[in-house]
Structure formats: C-alpha cells, structure tokens
N, C-alpha and C positions, 0 to 999 in steps of 0.2 A: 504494500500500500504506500503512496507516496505520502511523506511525511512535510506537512503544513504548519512552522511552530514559529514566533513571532523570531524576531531579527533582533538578537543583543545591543546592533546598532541601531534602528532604526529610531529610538524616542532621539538620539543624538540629531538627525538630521529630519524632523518628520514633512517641513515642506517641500522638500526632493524628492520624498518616498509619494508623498501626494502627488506629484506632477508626474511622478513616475509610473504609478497606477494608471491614468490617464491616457498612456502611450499604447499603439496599437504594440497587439501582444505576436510579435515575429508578424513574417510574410505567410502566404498560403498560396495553393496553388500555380502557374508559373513562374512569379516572381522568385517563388521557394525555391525550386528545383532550377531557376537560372543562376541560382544565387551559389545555391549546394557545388553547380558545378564550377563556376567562377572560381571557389575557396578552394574544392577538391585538385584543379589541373595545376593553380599555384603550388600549393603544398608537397602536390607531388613531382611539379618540376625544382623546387627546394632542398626537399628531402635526395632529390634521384643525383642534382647536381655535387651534393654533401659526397655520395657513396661512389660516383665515378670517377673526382678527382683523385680520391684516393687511389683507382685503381691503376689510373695513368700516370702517377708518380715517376715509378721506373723511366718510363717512356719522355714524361721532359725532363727527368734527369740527364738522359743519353742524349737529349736533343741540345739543349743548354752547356754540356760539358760539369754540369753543377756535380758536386757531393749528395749523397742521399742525405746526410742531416739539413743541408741546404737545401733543397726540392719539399721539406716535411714545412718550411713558412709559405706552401700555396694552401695548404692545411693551415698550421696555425692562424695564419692575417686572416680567413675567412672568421672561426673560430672568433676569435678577440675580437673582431668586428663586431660580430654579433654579442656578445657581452657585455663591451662597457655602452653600449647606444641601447640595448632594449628598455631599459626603464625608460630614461628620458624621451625615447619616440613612443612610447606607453602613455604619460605627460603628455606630449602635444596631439597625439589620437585624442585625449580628452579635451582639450583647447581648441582644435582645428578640426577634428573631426576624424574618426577610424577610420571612413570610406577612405577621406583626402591620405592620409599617412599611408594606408594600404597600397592605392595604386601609387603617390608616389616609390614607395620599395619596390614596387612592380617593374618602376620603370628603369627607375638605380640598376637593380640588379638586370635588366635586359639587356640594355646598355653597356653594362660592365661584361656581359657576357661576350659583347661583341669585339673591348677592348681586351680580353680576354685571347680569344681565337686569333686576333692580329699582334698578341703580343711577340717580338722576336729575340726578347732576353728574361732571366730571374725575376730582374727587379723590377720591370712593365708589369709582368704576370701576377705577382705578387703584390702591388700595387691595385692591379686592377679585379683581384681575389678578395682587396680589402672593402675594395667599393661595391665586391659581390656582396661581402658578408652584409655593409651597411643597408643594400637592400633587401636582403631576406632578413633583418631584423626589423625593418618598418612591416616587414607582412608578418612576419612573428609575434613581434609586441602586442600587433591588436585583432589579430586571428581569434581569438576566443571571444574577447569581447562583442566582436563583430555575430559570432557565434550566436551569444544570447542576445541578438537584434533579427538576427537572420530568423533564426526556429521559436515557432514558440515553443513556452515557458515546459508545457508537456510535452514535447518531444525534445524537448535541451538535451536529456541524456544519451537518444540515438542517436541525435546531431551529433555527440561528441565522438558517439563511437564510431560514427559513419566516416570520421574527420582523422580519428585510429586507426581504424582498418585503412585507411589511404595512406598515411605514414608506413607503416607496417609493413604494406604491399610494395612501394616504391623504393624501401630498405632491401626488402627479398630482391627483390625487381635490378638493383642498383648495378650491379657486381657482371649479372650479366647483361643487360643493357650497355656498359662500358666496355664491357669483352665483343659483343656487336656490333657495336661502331669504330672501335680499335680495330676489328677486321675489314672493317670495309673501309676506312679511311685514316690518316694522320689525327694526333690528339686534339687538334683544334678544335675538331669536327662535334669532341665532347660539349665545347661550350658554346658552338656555332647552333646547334641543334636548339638550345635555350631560346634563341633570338625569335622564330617564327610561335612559339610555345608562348613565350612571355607576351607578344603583342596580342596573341588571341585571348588569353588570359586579362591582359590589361582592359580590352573592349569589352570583355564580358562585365569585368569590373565594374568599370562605368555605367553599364547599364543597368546592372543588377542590383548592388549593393545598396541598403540600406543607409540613414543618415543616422543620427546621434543626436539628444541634446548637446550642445555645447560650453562646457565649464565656464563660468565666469571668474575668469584670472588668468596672469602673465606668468608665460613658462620660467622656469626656475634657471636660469644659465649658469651661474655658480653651483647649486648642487650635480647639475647633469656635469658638468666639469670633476669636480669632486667624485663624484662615483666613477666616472671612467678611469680615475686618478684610483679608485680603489680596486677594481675590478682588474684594471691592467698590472699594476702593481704586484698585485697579491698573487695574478694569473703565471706572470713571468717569473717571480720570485720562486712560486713552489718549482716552476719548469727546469730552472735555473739551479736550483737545489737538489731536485733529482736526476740531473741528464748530463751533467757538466761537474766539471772540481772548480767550478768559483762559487763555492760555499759562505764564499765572505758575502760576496757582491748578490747571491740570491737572498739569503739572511737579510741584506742590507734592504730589499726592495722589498721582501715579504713585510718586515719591520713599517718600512714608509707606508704601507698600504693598508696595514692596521690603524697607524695614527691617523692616515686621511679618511678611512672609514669611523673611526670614531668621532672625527669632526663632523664628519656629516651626517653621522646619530645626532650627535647634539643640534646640530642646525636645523633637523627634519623633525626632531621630538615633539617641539612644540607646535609645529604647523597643522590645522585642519585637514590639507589636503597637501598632502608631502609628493616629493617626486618618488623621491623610497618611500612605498607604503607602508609605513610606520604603526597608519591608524588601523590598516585591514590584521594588521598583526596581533594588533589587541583583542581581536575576536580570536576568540580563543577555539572555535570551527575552524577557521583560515590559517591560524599560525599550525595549527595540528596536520591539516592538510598539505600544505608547505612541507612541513617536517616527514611526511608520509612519503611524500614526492621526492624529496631530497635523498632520504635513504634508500631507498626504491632505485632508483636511475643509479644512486652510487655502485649500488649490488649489479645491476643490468653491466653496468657497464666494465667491475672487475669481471663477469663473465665473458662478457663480448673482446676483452683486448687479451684474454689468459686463454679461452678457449681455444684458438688457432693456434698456438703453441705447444698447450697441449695434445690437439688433435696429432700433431706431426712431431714431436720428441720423443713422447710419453706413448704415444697409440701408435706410430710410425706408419701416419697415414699421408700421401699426397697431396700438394698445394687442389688439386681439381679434389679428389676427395671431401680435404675440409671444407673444402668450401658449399658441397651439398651436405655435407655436415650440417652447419650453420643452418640451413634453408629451413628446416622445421621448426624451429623458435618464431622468426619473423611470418611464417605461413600460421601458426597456432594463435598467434594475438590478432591476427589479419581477420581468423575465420571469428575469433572469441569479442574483439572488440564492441560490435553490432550488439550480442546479443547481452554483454555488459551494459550497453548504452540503454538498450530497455529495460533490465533488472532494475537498473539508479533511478529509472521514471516511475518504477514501483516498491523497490525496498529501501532496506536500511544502507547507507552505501559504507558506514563504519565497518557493517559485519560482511559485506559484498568482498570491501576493500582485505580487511581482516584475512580472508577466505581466499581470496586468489592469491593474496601475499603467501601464506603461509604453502600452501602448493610449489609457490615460485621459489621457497627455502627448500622446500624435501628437492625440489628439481636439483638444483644445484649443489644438494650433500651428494644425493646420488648419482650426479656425475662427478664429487671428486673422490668418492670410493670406490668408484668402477674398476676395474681392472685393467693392465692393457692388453688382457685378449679380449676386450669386448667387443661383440660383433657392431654392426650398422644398427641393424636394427635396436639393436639393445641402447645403443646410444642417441639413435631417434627418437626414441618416444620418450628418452630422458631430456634432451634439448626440447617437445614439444609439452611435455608438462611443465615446464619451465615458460614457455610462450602462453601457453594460457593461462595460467598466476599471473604472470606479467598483464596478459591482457584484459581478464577478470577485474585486477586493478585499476587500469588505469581511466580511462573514460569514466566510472565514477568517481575519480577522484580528482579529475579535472573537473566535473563537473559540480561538483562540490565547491572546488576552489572557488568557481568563477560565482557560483550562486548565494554562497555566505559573503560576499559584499554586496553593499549598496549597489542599486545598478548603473548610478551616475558616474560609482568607480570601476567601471568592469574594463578600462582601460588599464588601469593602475593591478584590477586584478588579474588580466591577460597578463601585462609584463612580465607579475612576480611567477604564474606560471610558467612561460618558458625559459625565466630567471632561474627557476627551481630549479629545473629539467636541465639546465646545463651545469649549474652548480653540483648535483647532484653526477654526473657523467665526468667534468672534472675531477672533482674529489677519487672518483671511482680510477681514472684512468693515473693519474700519478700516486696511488697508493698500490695498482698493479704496476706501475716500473718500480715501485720499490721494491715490491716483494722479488719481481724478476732480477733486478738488480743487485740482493742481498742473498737471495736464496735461490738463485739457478732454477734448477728445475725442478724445486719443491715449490717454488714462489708459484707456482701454474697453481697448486694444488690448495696452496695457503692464501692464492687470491678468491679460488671458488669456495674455501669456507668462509673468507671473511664474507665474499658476498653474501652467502645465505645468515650471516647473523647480519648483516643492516637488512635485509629483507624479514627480516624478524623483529628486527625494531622499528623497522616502517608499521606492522602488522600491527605493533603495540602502539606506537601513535596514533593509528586508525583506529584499534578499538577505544582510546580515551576519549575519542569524540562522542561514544555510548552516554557518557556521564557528565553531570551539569547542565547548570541552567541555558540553553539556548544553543545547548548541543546539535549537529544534525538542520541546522539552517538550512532555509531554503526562502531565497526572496522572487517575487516574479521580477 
C-alpha cells in the first residue's frame, strides 16, 4: 500500500507546499511518453558514452604515443567534471529552470563530442572530455527532479525504474557497442556517433519537457566555487595518495579540501535554501536515504573494479570470458529495476530497500568464497543475484530520495542524488586500489567482503527509516 504520512518539513515552508498542490500532477498521455523518451535516449547516450571510452583507452593511447597512466585523464577530466558542477547546476535548475539547464548539458556535451572526434593530441581530448563531463552533469543534476515533473506523483516509482532499467541496459550494452564500432571504424567514430544522438535528443527536449516553478533568489557563486574547491581537492588528494608516492602533496590536498568543505558547512548552515542541501539533510528520511545510496554504490563498485581481476588471476578466465562474466549483474537490475519501481508505488521502500540490499550482500560473500574451479554457471547466477539486490534497491531508493523533499527543492534533491551515487562509486573504487595495492591478490577477495559489509550497512540505514516520526515520507 502506498504510504501517505505528512512531510517533517512541510509546516517549515507551508506557502510553497500550497502552491505546490496547485500544480498539474506530471504529464499524461503523449506528452508523457514524449517526455519518457526525450530523458531515456539522453541517459542512455550518457551512460553508453561513460562505458566506451573506457574501452578505447588502449586505442588512443597507441594513437597519441601517450603512457596508459596518461590516457586514464580522458577518464578522470570526465569524472571530476561531473563532480564538482553537479550541485551548483542543481542550484540554477532551481533559478533558471530544469528544462533550460537540461538541454543546455545537452548541448555542452554534443558539442564536446564533436571536439572530441576532431581532437588530434592528449590535451584537446582531455580538455574536451572535461567539457563532456560538464555537460552530462547539467542532464544529471536535474534528471530526477525533472522526473517528479514528468510522471505523476503515482507512477514516480516506475518512472524511476523505467529511468534504471535504461542505465543498466546501456552499462550491459557499453562494452560491446565500443567493441562494434572499434571494428568498423577509428576511435573517433566512439564520440562522432554522440553528435547525431545528442541533436535528436536535444529537439525532443525542447518539445517535450516540462517547466518548473522558479526559485526566487541569486545563485550562490562563492559557495559553487567552494564546493568545486572541495570536491576536486579531496577527489585528487585520495587519487594522489593511493596511485603515486607523493604522499606529502596528496595528504596536503586531501587536508585543503576538508578545510574548504568545512567553510562551506558553515557558510551553507544557516541559509534556507543552501547550494549544498544542508536543509534536505535535516530530514532525517533524506539524510538516511543518502547514507543508503552512498554505501550501496560504495559496495557496487569494490565489486565492479575487483571483479575482473578476479575473474582472470584467481578463476584464470579470459579478457572475452570476463567480460560475459560481468553481463549478468547489469542484465539482473535491467530486468529487476521496472518491477522495483512499482513495488515503491505500493510498499514500504525501507523494507523493499532493506530486502534487495541484503541479497546484494549474500551475492557478493558468495562470490568471494567461490572456488577457483567454479564453473560459468555457478558464477552467473552468483553475479545475477547480486544484480537484483542491486536493482530491488535502487529505484526505490531514488525514489524516496527525490520525494522526502519539498518539491520546490527537487533540484537540490536530484543533485544530492547523483552526488551520492558518485561519492559512493568513489569511495568504492580507491578503497579497491588499496586493497589491490597492499594485498595483491587477496585484495580481489578483501574488496568483495568489504563490499558486502557496506551493502549491509546501507540495509541498516534503510531499515532506520522504519522508525520515527515522519519516517517513510512521501510529498506529491
């Protein structure tokens, strides 16, 4: 049954919540399903773009003359693009409007794709990697938000899954789609492919998408300075400190990036409507949610960077091997996502969340006790109960996020979403090169237990949302 219980925040701001009643509840009929597919081909030329560069690495390493640790900043600059600019274009989706922010990162990143394919050195590429990242973080930032305008209020949660299963799909999808077009052409051809994608994408935009109340207030420029200031800092320092012996100089930047994050706690503390949502955090539904997300992705992600390591060290299976390896995880949330997304529109999403977490733990002990004569099979349907915990999870727990705020802040709440989500995939991936880095090829083994205890503490975070007053929020 969906659960209707009043908003912890709502006496704080009730002439917003009033105007906000007021508002037509989502689109219906074509507008809906022009809108679905508008969100769905961006996301998925986003997402597919994320998964090919990685695979063409080699390929402009050899082209470039570059080092592979050098070839890993067309990866990073995307990366940290999107990092320190998400909140801040979260902030002006609410100023300017979701639609306006969205297609502009439409158009950023279309663009960039095409200085991209004409790049003919490292540092154009790399460069023009950052101006990708900067616009798939104007479609990120207000992708959810834009969500709870799109669908209504009762179908939010297969919105979200329907919005999963497309992530998911275009993950699976990634690896060989790049291996596709690497046979049929030069690696250009990966980002040259975006350009015709992106403009149909962008018209549909335009015609499709919903508008937004508009916040009444001037965007913050010293805080979004300041967080990038924290986000990059703290980004490069851990990098810096696990990847390199300049131990001083990453120390020294992780250090900077804590004090400029603390300034900008204090700067944002007292504001009503913070560029870092400070306020959404005091709901104690949305900070739990966060915390769900966070350890969640941390755990996804020591699986996703140990797993291929393992598959071929430990199991002495082939690069083509592992790589169908992997397919059953991202195929398991693709197929589980959907039918999460309509569970959250009728149960509890605390015990939903709870429930696929704790799956996605036993998934991952029982791939690090496996054996290494484990067959295929034995290890597929170990990677695919792993994808469904994962995908049980996630869609109500997005959806959660974005509905335990006000919905004048669902900019501010999209941001801290896919904030989470990469905080969370951070953490995860430089806590797997340390273990690989300290512990050889037991660190494979020591990363898939630690994943399955944050997947355990995510579980626990979700079920806390059970208890207290104003627990299990849900606003239209």
């Amino acid at each position: 049954m969906q659960q209707n219980v009043p908003d912890p925040g709502a006496a704080a701001a009730p002439a917003a919540h009033a105007i906000a009643a007021s508002e037509p509840d989502g689109l219906s009929g074509g507008p809906l399903y022009w809108a679905v597919l508008s969100v769905g081909l961006t996301v998925m030329m986003t997402v597919l773009d994320s998964s090919i560069a990685n695979v063409a690495l080699p390929a402009i390493a050899r082209d470039f003359g570059a080092q592979p640790a050098e070839s890993i900043w067309i990866v990073n600059a995307y990366q940290l693009a999107i990092v320190v600019s998400l909140l801040p274009l979260a902030s002006l989706g609410e100023i300017f409007g979701y639609r306006r922010i969205y297609q502009g990162g439409l158009a950023v990143f279309t663009l960039a794709s095409l200085t991209c394919a004409l790049s003919h050195d490292l540092v154009t590429l790399s460069f023009a990697r950052t101006l990708q990242g900067f616009g798939a973080a104007g479609v990120m930032s207000v992708n959810g938000a834009l969500l709870r305008f799109i669908y209504p209020h009762r179908l939010l949660g297969r919105g979200i899954g329907i919005n999963a299963m497309v992530v998911s799909a275009a993950s699976a999808l990634g690896p060989s789609v790049a291996s596709a077009i690497l046979a049929l052409g030069p690696w250009p051809w990966l980002f040259a492919v975006n350009i015709p994608v992106g403009i149909a994408a962008f018209l549909l935009a335009r015609a499709s998408l919903p508008g937004n109340p508009l916040a009444d207030r001037k965007f913050d420029a010293l805080s979004a300075l300041l967080n990038a200031a924290t986000f990059g800092l703290v980004i490069s320092g851990v990098d810096v400190l696990t990847r390199t012996r300049s131990k001083l100089l990453g120390a020294m930047e992780l250090a900077g990036g804590i004090v400029v994050g603390t300034l900008l706690v204090l700067r944002e503390w007292p504001r009503p409507r913070p560029l870092v949502p400070i306020d959404l955090l005091r709901n104690r539904t949305f900070a739990l949610s966060v915390a769900t997300s966070i350890g969640s992705f941390a755990a996804q992600m020591l699986a996703f960077v140990s797993l291929p390591f393992h598959f071929e060290n430990a199991l002495g299976r082939s690069q083509v091997e592992t790589g169908l390896l992997m397919t059953p995880w991202p195929v398991a949330v693709a197929l589980t996502a959907p039918l999460a997304g309509w569970l959250a529109d009728r149960m509890s999403t605390a015990v939903l969340c709870g429930a696929g977490l704790a799956a996605f733990a036993a998934g991952l002990v029982l791939l690090a006790v496996m054996g290494s004569d484990a067959a295929s099979l034995d290890i597929g349907w170990r990677m695919a109960l792993c994808g469904f915990g994962f995908g049980l999870f996630q869609a109500p727990n997005n959806r959660m996020m974005l509905t335990s705020a006000p919905r004048e802040r669902a900019g501010a709440a999209g941001g801290m979403l896919a904030t989470a989500r990469l905080t969370g995939q951070t953490a995860g991936a430089v806590l797997t090169a340390t273990f690989l880095g300290l512990m050889g090829a037991r660190g494979e083994t020591a990363a898939l237990a630690t994943g399955a205890v944050f997947a355990l503490a995510a579980a626990g975070f979700s079920l806390l949302r059970l208890g207290g007053r104003g627990s299990e929020t849900a606003i239209a």
